[in-house]
N, C-alpha and C positions, 0 to 999 in steps of 0.2 A: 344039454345045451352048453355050448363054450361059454367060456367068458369074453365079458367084451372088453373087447379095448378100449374102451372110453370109458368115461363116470356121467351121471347123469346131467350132473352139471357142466360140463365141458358139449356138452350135447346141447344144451342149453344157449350157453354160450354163444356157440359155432350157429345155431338159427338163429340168433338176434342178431349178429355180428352179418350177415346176411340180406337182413331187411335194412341195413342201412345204406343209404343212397349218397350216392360222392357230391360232393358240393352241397349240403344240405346242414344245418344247423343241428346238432341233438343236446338235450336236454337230460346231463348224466348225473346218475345217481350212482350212490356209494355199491362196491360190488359186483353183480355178474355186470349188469351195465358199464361198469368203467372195463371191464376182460373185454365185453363186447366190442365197447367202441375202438380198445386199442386192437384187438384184432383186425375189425373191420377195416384201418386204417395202414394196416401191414399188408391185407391182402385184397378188398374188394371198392375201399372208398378212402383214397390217400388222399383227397380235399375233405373230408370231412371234417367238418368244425367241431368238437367236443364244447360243451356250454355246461360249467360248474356252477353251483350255487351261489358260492365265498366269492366268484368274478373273474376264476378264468377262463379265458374264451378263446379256442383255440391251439390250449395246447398239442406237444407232440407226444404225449404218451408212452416214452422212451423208457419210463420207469414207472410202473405202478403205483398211484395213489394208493395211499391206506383208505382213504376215504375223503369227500368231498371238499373238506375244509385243508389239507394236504398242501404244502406246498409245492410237490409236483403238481398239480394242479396249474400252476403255474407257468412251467418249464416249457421256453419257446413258445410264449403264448405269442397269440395275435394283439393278445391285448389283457389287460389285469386291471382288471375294473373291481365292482365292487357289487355287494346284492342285491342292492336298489337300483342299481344297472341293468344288470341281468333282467332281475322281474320287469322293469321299464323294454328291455328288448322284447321279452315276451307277448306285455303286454299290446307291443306296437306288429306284435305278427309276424316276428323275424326271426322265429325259431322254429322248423319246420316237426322236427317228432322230440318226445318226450318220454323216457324210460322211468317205470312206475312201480314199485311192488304194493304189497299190502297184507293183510292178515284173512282180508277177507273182500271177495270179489263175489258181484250179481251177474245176470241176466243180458243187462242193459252195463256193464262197467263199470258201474260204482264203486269205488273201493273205500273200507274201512280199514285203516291202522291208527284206531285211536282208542275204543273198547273193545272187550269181547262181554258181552250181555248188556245191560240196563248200567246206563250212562252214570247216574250217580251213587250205584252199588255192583261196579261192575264185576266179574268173575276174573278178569285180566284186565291191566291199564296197558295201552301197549303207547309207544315213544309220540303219536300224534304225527300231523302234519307235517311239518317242516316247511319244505316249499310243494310240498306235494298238492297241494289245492290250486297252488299259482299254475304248475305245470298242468294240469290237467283241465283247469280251466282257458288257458291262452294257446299253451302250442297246438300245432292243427292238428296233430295225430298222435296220440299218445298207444304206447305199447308194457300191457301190464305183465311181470317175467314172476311166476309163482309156484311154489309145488301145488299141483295137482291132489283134492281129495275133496270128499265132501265137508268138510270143515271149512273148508278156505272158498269151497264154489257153493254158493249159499241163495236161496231165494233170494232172503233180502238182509242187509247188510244191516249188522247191530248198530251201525253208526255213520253216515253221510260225512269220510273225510272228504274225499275227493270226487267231485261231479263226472260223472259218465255222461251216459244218453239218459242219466235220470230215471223218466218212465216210459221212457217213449218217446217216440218223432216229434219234434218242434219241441220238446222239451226245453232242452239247453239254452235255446233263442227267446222263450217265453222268460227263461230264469233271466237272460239279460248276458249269455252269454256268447261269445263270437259268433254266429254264423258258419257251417262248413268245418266250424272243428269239432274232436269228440276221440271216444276209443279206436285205435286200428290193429292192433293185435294184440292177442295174448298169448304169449311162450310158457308152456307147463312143460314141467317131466314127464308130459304125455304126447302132447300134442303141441300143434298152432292151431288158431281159433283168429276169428273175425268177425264182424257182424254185419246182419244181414242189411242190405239197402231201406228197407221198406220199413220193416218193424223195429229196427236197431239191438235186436237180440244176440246173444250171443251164437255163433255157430262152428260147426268144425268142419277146418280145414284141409289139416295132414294129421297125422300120427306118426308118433315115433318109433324106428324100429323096432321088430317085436313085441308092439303096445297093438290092440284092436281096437275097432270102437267101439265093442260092447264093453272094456277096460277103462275108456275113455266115458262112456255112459254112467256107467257105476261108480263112479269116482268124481261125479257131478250132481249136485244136492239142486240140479234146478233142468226142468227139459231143452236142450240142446236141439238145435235145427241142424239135423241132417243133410246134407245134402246129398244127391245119388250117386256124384264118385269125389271120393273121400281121397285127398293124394298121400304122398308118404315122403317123411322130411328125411334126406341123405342124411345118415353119419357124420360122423366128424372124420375129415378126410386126413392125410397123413401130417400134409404140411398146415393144415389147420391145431393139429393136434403138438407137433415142433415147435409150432411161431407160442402156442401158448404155455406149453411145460419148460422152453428154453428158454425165450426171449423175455415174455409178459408175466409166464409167475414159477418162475424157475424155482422161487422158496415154496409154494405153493397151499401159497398164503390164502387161496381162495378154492382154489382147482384140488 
């Protein structure tokens, strides 16, 4: 088999950068999220609003962020507010998706990045929340970007940082959470993933080239709703693969 011209992460990338919709607010976090959203704004969603933690909103993404608190972050914003802004936007509904990782992801979209085993003897401490509860409880669609294995896709999560669909339908709204929001996708090194209307489970969507969904099964610690035709996510096309090795992380500081 050749080698590919891409890396797994640039793959990654290139489908998140993808799902983002022009004129719509996102909700970035440090990493593939910030490649995504400056991509996306090179090539598929040039209104799109970037929304930082630290308060800025809006920037142009001219220059990569190290990370969230960055003062690129900044640069050509619409506006440079502050966290308790931000979270106040969210909470007011005016952030449409929300970019998520974690260590460990359920069923139903829960994510844990706050232990790995029993809370007060745990086998890993990992960094906690951040704003990662605020995002996933307020904005309307949140999309979780994770490697793919059974470690990270887990029945059920050591630890409830951040609210999914919970256990199920009307969960979220019993908990006292918005109505109509919750998980909308998830980006692995394997696949995209969605969940289903009814049961709010997780399900798959496409697969990555040369990934199957028997690959994609096996590499999932929890049962996976099939659907009868499975699509398959393009490559990273030429000028996708340009705009991010030249423009966005030419040191290649993430890529």
């Amino acid at each position: 088999m050749a080698e590919r011209a891409y890396s797994s992460t640039e793959l990654m990338i290139c489908v998140a950068a993808r799902l983002m919709e022009d004129g719509t607010g996102a909700f970035i976090g440090t990493g593939i999220p910030m490649l995504a959203a400056a991509l996306a704004k090179r090539l598929y969603a040039p209104n799109l609003v970037p929304i930082f933690e630290f308060g800025g909103i809006g920037a142009s993404l001219e220059d990569l962020p190290l990370g969230v608190g960055d003062i690129r972050t900044f640069h050509k914003a619409l506006m440079a507010a502050g966290i308790c802004d931000v979270m106040e936007t969210a909470t007011r509904g005016l952030i449409e998706y929300g970019f998520l990782g974690g260590a460990q992801i359920d069923p139903y979209g829960n994510l844990n990045s706050t232990v790995i085993g029993d809370h007060d003897r745990p086998k890993v401490r990992l960094p906690g929340s951040g704003g990662a509860n605020d995002v996933g409880s307020l904005c309307w669609r949140t999309i979780a970007i994770m490697k793919h294995d059974k470690r990270r896709f887990v029945e059920k999560v050591d630890f409830l940082t951040t609210p999914g669909y919970l256990d199920g339908p009307g969960a979220r709204e019993r908990a006292g959470l918005p109505a109509g929001t919750g998980p909308y996708r998830v980006v692995s090194d394997l696949a995209l993933l969605g969940y289903d209307d009814k049961t709010k489970r997780m399900k798959l969507l496409a697969v990555n080239p040369g990934v199957t969904v028997e690959q994609v099964v096996e590499n999932t610690g929890f049962e996976l709703i099939i659907p009868k035709k499975v699509g398959q996510n393009e490559p990273p096309t030429r000028e996708e693969l340009a705009a991010l090795r030249e423009e966005i992380d030419p040191h290649r500081l993430y890529i």
